[in-house]
N, C-alpha and C positions, 0 to 999 in steps of 0.2 A: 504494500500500500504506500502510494505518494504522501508525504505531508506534506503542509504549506505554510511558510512561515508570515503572517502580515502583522507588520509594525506600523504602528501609529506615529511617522515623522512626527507631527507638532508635541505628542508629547513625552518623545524621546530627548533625553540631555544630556547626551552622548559622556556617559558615565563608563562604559566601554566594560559594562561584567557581561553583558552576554557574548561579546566576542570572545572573552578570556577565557570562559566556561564553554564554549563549543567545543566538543568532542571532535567536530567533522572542521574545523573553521571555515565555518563560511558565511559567517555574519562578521559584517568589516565597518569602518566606521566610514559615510560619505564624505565626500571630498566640499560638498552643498550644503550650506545652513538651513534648518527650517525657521519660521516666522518667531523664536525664542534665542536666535543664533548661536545655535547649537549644530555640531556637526552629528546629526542622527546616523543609528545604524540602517545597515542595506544586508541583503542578501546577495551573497553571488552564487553561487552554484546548488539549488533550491533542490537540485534532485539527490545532493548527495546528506539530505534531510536523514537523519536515524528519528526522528520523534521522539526525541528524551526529554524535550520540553525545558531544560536545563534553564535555557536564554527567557523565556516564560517564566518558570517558578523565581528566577533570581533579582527580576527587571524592577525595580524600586518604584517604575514609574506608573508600572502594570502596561506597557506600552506595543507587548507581543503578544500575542496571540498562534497558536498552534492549532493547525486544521487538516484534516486527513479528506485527501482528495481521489474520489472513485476514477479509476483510470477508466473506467468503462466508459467515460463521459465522453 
């Protein structure tokens, strides 16, 4: 099963634990501020998602979200 990582740029404040905690890293910090000018996190390589939720359970801001994507789609 696919998962899918969606982050809330605006209320990301680019504290950078859910990069540090990815097992797979691929949550990176953008190079883009969001409207708090903050450099939020981004996903780069979504398929190599394990689902640990890690970046989720650790995110201060509550700013990700973790979603399991039916491939049949």
């Amino acid at each position: 099963m696919r998962m899918e990582i969606l982050i809330d740029r605006e209320r990301c404040k680019g504290c950078e634990y859910c990069s540090s905690l990815c097992p797979k890293k691929i949550i990176h910090t953008s190079q883009e501020l969001n409207r708090r000018g903050y450099h939020y996190a981004t996903v780069g390589d979504v398929d190599g998602c394990s689902g640990c939720r890690f970046c989720a359970l650790m995110c201060p801001d509550v700013a990700i979200k973790i979603k399991a994507v039916d491939q049949r789609e």
